[in-house]
C-alpha positions, 0 to 999 in steps of 0.5 A: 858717894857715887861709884861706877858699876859700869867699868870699860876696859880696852879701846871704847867707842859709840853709844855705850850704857853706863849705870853707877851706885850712890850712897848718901843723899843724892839728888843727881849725878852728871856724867862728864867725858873730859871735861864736857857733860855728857848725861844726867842721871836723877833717880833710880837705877842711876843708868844712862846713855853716853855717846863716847864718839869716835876719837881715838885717844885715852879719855876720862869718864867721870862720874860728879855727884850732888845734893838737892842744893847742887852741893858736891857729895863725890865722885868717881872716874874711869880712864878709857882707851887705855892699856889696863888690867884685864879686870877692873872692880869697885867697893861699893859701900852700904850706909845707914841713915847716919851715913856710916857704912854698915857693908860693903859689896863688890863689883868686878868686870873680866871679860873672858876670865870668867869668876873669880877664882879666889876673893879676900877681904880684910879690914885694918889687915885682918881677914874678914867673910864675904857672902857673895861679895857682900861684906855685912857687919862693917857697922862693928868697926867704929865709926870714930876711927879711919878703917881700911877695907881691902879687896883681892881677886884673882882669876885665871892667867895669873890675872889680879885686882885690887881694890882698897875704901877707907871709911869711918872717922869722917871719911868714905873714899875709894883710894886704891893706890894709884900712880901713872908711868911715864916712858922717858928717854935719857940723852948720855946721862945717868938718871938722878934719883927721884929725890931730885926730880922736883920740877921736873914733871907737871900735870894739869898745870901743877908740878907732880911728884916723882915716886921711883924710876924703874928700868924693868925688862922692856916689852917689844912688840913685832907687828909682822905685815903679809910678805915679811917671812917669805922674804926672811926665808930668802935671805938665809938661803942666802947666807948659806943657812945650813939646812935652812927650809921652810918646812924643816923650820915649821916642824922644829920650832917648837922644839929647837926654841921653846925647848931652850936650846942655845941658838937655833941650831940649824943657823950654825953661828950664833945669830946676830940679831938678838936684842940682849938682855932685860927685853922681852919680845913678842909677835903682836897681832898680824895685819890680817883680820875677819872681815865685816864682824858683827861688832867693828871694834871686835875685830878678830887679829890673828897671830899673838905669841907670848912674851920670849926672852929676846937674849935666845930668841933672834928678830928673825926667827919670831918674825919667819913664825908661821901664820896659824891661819890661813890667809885667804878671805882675810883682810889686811888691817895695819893700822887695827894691829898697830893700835892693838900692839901699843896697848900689848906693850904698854899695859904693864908699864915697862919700857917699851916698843911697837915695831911695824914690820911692812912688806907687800903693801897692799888696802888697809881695811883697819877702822882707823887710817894711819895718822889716827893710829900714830897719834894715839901711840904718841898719847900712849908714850908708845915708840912707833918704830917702822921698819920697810922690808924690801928685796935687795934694790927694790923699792918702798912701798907705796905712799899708803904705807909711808903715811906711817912716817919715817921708815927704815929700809930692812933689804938684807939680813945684813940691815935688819942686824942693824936695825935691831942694834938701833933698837936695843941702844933705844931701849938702854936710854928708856926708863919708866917713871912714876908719878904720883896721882892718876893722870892721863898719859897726855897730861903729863909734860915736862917741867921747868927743872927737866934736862937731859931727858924727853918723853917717849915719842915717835922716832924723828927723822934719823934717829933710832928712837924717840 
């Protein structure tokens, strides 16, 4: 059995070191990235250097072991480039000369989480003891019989990770539950139900089984460009928003939307550019960001906001939300914050959406130019939508931001009311449906039986969505 002890998570890239365990009689282990070998390890401490490249795309790291005649003995794999949990463990077993497991020891990776606040293990559902995430004694389970050893960690922020190994009775596997989520779009019909999906899916060039359809609340993510909150501000003044100012507006916020209070108060009407219900929306990274950090791909985005629930919360509000940091000496990175956002709305496998919001235009910095970024959204199942902010009869903006492909002229509060209503009739047609079996995004196509339905993509030419 081979298990990695090195576990990646967010977006990879470059030289990286990779280091796994082994159990049994292991002559060497190969490293594959795709399907590509990319090192060999022979010997102790199963360490070695794999060059990831620069491509940005989800990937799989896989780990083959073998025995002295080339036979196959295990193997472990890893998705890279991929929205995950923010923390990511293994079991890695302890076995005699007879290969039967006689421990077990856990390995986990949470970068900023710090430890674990709470471990449990338990075996066929009764709780056993850990001493340093080493559990002894698993040699008093028989060997004649299938055992399931089970491993819960949670950390801070409500952050969990579970980690399931089936050993005895001939077996030795690392089989945590694992199925993939696949965004869809229905055309004018109800979803089947998942009895009568066979066909419908494939993978690897075999039909896949559908488990569940889900339509869970969608995630929204608002990626805000330099100028969109000045041009807000413009338009509410406009519309003779009463009291409306900048200043009132940043000393209110707090209290007038996160204190729950029915609309905005100081907008007078209801406002008309709230998503409805079952969306959950955010303020992804800005496109502002530190320049020239130590390491390229820790580039510091300013401006997250959590998730708010987009039946109280109108577009306009969270997009006019004040930068916390000053923008002088900062660079602006579009596409690092479009590629930031799609993992934010992705990572928990709901229905989902990035929206770039673009206003002054102006160099991108970013690390990836934009057709790198809109191929990865479209790996990711992730809808890009583009909305170009414009003053009323002005024009877009230069070809360096159309290179983002189709836009939608926001010019009035008036237009962005009808771009958020294009967007919440997008979401209502999105379902997430779970296939069974861990594949990339990109490896799953339709199937012969599909109708009525395509994969969440970037939006077409005048559509609303994908």
């Amino acid at each position: 059995m081979v298990t990695f002890l090195t576990l990646f998570i967010g977006v990879v890239s470059g030289m990286q070191s990779v280091q796994v365990a082994v159990a049994g009689p292991v002559a060497r282990v190969e490293l594959f990235l795709g399907s590509q070998p990319v090192a060999t390890m022979t010997a102790p401490p199963w360490r070695a250097g794999v060059q990831l490249g620069t491509t940005l795309e989800p990937r799989a790291l896989t780990a083959v072991a073998y025995d002295r005649n080339g036979h196959e003995l295990g193997r472990d794999r890893q998705l890279l480039n991929l929205p995950q949990n923010r923390a990511a463990a293994r079991i890695v077993p302890v076995t005699d000369g007879s290969m039967h497991v006689i421990a077990a020891h856990l390995v986990w990776w949470a970068p900023g989480l710090g430890e674990p606040l709470r471990t449990t293990f338990t075996v066929d559902g009764d709780q056993v003891e850990a001493e340093n995430s080493l559990v002894s004694g698993l040699s008093r389970f028989g060997q004649n019989d299938t055992h399931v050893l089970d491993a819960h960690l949670e950390f801070s922020g409500n952050v969990v990770c579970d980690r399931t190994l089936l050993f005895g009775g001939g077996k030795l596997a690392d089989t945590s539950a694992e199925m993939t989520a696949v965004p869809v779009a229905f055309e004018g019909r109800k979803p089947p139900h998942p009895t009568s999906w066979a066909g419908w899916f494939r993978a690897g060039g075999r039909p896949v089984d559908v488990d569940a359809v889900d339509k869970e609340a969608a995630r929204v993510v608002l990626v805000r460009d330099l100028g969109v909150p000045e041009l807000l501000f413009t338009w509410m003044r406009g519309i003779g928003a009463s009291g409306f100012n900048r200043q009132v507006w940043e000393s209110t916020v707090e209290t007038r939307v996160y204190g729950r209070r029915q609309g905005t108060g100081y907008l007078g009407a209801r406002p008309k550019d709230l998503l409805g219900p079952d969306v959950l929306m955010q303020l992804g990274p800005a496109t502002v960001a530190t320049s020239a950090p130590a390491n390229p791909r820790q580039v510091n985005l300013f401006g997250f906001t959590g998730p708010v629930d987009a039946r109280r919360y109108p577009v306009s509000l969270l997009l006019m939300r004040p930068l916390q940091t000053p923008v002088n000496g900062l660079q602006r990175r579009v596409a690092d914050a479009v590629e930031m956002a799609a993992n934010l709305a992705a990572h928990d496998n709901r229905r989902r959406a990035v929206v770039l919001c673009l206003g002054d235009g102006g160099t991108d910095y970013s690390l990836s130019d934009a057709a790198t970024v809109r191929r990865y959204l479209r790996a990711l199942r992730v809808p890009l939508i583009v909305w170009q902010f414009v003053a009323k009869g002005g024009k877009e903006q230069a070809d360096a931001d159309r290179k983002w492909g189709t836009t939608e002229v926001v010019d009035s509060y008036k237009s962005l009311r009808n771009q958020v209503e294009r967007l919440e009739k997008f979401l209502h047609h999105q379902r997430i449906v779970w296939v069974r079996g861990a594949f990339l995004p990109q490896e799953v196509t339709l199937g012969p039986n599909a109708h009525d339905l395509r994969l969440a993509a970037e939006p077409e030419p005048g559509a609303a969505g994908p």
